[in-house]
Backbone as a printed PyTorch tensor [residue, N CA C, xyz], in Angstrom:
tensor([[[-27.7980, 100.6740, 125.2250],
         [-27.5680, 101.0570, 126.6050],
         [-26.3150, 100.3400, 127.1070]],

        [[-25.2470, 101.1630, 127.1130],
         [-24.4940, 100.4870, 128.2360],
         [-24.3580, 100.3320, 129.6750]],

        [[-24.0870,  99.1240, 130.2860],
         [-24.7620,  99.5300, 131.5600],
         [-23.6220,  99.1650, 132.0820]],

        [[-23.4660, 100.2570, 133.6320],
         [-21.9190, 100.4750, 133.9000],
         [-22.1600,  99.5080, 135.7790]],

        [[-23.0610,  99.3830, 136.0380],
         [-23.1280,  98.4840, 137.2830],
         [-24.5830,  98.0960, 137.6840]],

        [[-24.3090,  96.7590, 138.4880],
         [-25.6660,  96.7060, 139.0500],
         [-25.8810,  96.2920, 140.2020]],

        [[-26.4850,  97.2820, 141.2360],
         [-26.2250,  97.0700, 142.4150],
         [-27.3770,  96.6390, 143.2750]],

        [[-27.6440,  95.6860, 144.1200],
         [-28.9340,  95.0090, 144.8090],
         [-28.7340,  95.4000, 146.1070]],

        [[-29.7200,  95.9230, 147.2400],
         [-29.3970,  96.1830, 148.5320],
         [-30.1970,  95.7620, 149.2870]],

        [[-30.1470,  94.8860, 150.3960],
         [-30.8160,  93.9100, 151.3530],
         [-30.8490,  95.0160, 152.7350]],

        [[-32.2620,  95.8100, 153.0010],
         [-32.0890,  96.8290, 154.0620],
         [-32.4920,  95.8210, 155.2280]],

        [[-31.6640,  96.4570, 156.5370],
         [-31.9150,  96.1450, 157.7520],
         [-32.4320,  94.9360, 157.8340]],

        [[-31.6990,  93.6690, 157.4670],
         [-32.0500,  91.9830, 157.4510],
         [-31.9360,  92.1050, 159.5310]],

        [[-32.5040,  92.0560, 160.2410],
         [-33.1260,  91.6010, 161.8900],
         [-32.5730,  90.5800, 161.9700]],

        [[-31.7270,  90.4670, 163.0880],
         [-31.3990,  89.0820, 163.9270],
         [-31.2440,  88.6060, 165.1440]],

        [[-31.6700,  87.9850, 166.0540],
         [-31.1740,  87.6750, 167.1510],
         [-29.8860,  86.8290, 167.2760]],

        [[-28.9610,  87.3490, 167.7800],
         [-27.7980,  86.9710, 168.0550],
         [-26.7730,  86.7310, 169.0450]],

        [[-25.9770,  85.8670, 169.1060],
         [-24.8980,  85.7390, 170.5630],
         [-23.5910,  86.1600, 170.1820]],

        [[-23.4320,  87.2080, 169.5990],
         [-21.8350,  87.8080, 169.0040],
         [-21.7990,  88.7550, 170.6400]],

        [[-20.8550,  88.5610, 170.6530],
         [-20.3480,  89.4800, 172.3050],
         [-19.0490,  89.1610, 172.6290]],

        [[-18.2090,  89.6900, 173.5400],
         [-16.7580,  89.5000, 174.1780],
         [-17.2840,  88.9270, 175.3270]],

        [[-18.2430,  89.8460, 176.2280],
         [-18.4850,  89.3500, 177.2310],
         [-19.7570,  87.8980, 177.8780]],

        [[-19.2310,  87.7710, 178.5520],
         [-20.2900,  85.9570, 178.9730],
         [-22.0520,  86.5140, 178.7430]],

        [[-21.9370,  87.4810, 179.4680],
         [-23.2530,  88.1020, 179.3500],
         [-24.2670,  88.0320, 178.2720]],

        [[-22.9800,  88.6110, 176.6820],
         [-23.3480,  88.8550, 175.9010],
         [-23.7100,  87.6320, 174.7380]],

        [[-22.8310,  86.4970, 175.1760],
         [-22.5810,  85.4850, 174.7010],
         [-24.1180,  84.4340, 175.2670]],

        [[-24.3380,  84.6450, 176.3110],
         [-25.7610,  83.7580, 177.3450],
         [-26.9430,  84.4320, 176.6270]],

        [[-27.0810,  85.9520, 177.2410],
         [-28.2210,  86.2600, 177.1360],
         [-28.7950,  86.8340, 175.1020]],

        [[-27.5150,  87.2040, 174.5610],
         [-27.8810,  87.5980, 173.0330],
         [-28.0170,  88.9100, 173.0720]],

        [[-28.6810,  89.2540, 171.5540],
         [-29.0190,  90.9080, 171.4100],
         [-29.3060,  90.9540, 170.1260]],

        [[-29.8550,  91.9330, 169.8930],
         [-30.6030,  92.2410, 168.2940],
         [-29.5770,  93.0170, 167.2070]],

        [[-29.3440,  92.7670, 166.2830],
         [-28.3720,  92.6570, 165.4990],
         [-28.9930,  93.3790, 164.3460]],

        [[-28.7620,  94.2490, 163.2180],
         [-29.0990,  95.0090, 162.2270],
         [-28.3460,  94.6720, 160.8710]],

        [[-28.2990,  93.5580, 159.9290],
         [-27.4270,  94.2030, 158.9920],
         [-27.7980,  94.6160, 157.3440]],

        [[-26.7810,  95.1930, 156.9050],
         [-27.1920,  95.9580, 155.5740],
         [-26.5170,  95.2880, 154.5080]],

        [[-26.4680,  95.1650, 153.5300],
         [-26.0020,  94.5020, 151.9970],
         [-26.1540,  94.9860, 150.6690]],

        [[-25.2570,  95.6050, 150.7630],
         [-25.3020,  96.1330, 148.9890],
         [-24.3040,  95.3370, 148.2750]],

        [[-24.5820,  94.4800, 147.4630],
         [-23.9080,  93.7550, 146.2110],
         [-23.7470,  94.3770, 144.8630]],

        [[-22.5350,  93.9130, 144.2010],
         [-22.9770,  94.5910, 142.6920],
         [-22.7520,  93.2460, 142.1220]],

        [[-22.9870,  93.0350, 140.8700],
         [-23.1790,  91.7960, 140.0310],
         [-23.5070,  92.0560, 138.7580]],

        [[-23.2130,  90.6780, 138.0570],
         [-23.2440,  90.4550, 136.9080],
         [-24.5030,  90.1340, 136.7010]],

        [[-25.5530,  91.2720, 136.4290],
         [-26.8360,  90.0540, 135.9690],
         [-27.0480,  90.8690, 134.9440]],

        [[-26.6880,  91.9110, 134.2190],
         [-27.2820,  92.3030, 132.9690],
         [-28.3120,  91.3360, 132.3260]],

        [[-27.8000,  90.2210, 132.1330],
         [-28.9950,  89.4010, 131.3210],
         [-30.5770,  89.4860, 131.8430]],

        [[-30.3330,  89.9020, 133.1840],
         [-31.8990,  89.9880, 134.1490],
         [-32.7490,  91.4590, 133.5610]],

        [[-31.7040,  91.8630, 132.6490],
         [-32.7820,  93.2310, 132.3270],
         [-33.1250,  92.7650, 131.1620]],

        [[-33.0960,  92.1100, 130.6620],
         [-33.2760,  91.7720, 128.8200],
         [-34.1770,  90.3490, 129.4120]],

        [[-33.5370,  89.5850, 130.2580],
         [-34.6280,  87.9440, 129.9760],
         [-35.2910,  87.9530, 132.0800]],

        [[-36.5360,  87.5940, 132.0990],
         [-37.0990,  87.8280, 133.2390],
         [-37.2940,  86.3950, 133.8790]],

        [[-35.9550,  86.0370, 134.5340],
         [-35.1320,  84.4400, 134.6960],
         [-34.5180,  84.7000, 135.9700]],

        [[-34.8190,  84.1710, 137.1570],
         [-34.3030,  84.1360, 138.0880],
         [-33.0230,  83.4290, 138.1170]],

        [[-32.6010,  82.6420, 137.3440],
         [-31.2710,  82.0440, 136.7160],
         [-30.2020,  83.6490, 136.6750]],

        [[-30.9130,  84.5090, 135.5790],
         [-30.0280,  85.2970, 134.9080],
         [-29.4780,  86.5760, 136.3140]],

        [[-29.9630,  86.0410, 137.1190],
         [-29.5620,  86.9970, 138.6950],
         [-29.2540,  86.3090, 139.8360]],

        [[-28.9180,  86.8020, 140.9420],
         [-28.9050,  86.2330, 142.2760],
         [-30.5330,  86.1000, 143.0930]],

        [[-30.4220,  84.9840, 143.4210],
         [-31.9570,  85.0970, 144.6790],
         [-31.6930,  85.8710, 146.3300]],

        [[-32.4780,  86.9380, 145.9380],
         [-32.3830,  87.5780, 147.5560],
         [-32.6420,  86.6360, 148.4810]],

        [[-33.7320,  85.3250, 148.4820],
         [-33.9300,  84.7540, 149.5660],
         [-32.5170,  83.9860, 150.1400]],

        [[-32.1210,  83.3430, 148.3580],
         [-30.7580,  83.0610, 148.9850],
         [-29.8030,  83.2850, 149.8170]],

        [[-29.2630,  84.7930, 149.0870],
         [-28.6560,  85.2860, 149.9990],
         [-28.7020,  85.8700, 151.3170]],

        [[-30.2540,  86.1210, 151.7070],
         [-30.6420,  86.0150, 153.2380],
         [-30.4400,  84.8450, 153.8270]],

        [[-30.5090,  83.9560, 153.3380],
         [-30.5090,  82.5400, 153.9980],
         [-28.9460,  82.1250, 154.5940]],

        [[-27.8120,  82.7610, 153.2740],
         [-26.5820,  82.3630, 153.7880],
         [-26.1900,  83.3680, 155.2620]],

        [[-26.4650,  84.5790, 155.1570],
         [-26.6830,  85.2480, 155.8970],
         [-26.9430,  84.9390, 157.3430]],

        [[-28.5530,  84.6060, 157.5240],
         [-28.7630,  83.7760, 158.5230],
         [-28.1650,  82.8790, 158.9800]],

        [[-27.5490,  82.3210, 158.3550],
         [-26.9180,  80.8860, 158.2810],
         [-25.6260,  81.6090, 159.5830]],

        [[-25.0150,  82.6860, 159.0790],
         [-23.6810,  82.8550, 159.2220],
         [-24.1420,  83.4600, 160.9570]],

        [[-25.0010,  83.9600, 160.8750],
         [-25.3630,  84.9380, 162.3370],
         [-25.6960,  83.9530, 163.3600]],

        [[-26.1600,  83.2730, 162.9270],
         [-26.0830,  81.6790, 164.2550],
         [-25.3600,  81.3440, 164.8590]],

        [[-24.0670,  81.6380, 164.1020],
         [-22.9890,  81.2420, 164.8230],
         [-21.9970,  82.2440, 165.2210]],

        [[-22.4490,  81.7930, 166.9210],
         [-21.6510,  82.8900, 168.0530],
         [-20.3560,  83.2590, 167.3230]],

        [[-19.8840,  84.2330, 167.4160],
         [-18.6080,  84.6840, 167.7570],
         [-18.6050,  85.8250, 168.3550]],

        [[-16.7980,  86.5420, 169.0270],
         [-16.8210,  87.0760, 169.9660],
         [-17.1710,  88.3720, 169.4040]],

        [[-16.1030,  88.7700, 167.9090],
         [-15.8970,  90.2880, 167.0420],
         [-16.8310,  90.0610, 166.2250]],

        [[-17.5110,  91.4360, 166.2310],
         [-18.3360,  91.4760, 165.1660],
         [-17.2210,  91.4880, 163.6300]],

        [[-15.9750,  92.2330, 164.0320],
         [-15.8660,  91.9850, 162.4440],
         [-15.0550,  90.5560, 162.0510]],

        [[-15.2910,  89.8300, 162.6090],
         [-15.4380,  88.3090, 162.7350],
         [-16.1460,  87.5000, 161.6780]],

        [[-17.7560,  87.9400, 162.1280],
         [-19.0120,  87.5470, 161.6470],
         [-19.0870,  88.2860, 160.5190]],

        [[-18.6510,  90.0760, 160.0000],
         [-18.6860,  90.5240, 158.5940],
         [-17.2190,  89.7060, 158.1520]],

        [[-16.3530,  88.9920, 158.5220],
         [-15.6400,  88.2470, 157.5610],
         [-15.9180,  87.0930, 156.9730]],

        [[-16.6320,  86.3510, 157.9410],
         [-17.3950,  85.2550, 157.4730],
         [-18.4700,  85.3000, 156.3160]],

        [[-19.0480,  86.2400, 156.7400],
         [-20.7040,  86.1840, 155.9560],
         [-19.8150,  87.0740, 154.2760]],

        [[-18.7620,  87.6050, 154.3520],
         [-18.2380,  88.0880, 152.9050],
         [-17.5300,  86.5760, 152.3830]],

        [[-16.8100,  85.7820, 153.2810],
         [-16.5530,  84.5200, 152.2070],
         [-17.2760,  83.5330, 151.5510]],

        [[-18.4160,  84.2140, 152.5240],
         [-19.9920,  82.2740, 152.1240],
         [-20.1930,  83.5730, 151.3800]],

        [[-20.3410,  84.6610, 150.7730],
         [-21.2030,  84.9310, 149.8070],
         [-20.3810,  84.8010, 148.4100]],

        [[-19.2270,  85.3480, 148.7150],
         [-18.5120,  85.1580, 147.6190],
         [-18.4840,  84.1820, 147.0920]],

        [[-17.9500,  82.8010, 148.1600],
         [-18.0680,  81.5820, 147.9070],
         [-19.4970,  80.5940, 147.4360]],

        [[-20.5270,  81.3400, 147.6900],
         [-21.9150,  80.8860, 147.6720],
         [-22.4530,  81.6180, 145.6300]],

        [[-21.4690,  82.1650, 145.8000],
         [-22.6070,  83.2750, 144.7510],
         [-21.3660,  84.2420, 143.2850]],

        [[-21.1540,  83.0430, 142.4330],
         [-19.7310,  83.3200, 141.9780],
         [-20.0880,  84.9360, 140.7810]],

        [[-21.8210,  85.4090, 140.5830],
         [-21.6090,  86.4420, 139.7580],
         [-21.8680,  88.1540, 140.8490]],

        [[-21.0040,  87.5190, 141.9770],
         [-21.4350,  88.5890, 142.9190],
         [-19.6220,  89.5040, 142.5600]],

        [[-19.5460,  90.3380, 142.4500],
         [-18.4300,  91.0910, 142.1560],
         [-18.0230,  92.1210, 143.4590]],

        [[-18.5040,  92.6770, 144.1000],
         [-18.2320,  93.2970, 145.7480],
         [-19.7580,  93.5330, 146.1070]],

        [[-18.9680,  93.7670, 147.3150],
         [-20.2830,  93.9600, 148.5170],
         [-20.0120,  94.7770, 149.4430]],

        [[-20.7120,  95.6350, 150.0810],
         [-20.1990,  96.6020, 151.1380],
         [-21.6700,  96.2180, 152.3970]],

        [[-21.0140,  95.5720, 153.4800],
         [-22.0540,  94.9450, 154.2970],
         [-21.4920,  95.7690, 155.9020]],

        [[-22.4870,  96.1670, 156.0960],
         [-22.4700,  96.9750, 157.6710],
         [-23.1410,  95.5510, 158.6290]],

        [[-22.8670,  95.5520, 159.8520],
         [-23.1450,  94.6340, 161.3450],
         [-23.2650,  95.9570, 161.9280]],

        [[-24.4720,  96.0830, 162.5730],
         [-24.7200,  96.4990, 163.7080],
         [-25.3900,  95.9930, 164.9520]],

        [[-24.7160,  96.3780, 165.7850],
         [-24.8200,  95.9860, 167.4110],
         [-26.0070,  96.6420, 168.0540]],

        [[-27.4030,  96.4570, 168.3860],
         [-28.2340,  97.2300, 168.5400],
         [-27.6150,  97.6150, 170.1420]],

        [[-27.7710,  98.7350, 170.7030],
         [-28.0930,  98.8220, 172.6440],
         [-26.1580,  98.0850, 172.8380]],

        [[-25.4120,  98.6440, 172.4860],
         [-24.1080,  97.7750, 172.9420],
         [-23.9560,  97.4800, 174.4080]],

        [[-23.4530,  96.9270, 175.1340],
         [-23.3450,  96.9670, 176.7660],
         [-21.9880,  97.5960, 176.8610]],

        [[-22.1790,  99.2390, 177.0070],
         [-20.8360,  99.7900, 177.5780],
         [-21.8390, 101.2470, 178.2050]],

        [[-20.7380, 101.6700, 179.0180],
         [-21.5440, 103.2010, 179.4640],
         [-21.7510, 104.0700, 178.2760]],

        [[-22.7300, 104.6830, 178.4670],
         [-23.3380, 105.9270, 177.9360],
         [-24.5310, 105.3060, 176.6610]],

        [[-25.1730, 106.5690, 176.2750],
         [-25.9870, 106.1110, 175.4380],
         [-25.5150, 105.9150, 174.1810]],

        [[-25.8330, 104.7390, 173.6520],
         [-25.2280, 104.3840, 172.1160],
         [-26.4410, 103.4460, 171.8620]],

        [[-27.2960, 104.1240, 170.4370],
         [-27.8040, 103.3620, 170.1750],
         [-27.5970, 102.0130, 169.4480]],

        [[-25.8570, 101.9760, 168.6280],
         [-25.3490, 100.6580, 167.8860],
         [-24.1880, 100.9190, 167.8830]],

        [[-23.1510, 100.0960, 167.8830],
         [-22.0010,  99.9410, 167.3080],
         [-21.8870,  99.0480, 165.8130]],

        [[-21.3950,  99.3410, 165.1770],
         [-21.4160,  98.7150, 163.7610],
         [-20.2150,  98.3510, 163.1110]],

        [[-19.7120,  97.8160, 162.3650],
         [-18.7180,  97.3600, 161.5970],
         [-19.1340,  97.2780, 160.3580]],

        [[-18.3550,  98.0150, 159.2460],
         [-18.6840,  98.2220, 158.1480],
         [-17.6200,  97.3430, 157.2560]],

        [[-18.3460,  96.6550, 156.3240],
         [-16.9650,  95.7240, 155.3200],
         [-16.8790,  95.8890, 153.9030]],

        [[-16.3580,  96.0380, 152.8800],
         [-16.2360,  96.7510, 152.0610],
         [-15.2270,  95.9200, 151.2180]],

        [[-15.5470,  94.8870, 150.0430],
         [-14.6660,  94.0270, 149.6060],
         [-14.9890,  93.5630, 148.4970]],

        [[-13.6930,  93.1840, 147.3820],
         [-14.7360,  92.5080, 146.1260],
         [-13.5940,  91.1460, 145.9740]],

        [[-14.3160,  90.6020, 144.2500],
         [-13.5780,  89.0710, 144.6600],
         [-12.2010,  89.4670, 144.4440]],

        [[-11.8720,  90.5050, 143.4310],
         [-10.4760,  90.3950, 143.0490],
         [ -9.1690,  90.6190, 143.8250]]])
């Protein structure tokens, strides 16, 4: 078998968050949505059943979390951050395509999210 990729996807990780422009958004917070698809080197995880031979999802929720704690104003701010701690966190991660969404944005009309989509590998 040759195997041509392997891709892991972290659905709808929930957050409460203070990412906003405005003071409002920055005081009071808002619920946050994001998505994670990685590809990686773990072939060895299909042949030996070794949490070594892969990445730990808890892990990488954790850096995650880690990164959403901390306010900033742009969301694509916070998807630049959370792509360098993973890269930097997680050296058999090869790209990632990670969406931020803004649940309820504060602007007129109905929108249920605004989102920022990031799309990057190490090379």
């Amino acid at each position: 078998m040759k195997i041509e990729a392997t891709k892991i996807t972290l659905h709808e990780m929930c957050f409460y968050a203070y990412h906003g422009v405005f003071a409002q958004e920055q005081r009071v917070g808002n619920h946050f949505i994001v998505e994670l698809s990685f590809w990686a080197d773990i072939a060895e995880s299909l042949h030996r059943d070794e949490l070594e031979e892969t990445i730990s999802y808890a892990e990488v929720y954790e850096v995650i979390k880690a990164e959403m704690a901390i306010p900033s104003r742009l969301l694509e701010h916070v998807v630049g951050r959370i792509a360098e701690r993973l890269f930097a966190t997680f050296p058999r991660m090869q790209r990632i395509a990670l969406t931020l969404s803004k649940c309820n944005p504060p602007f007129p009309g109905e929108v249920q999210s605004a989102a920022v989509t990031l799309e990057a590998s190490r090379s």
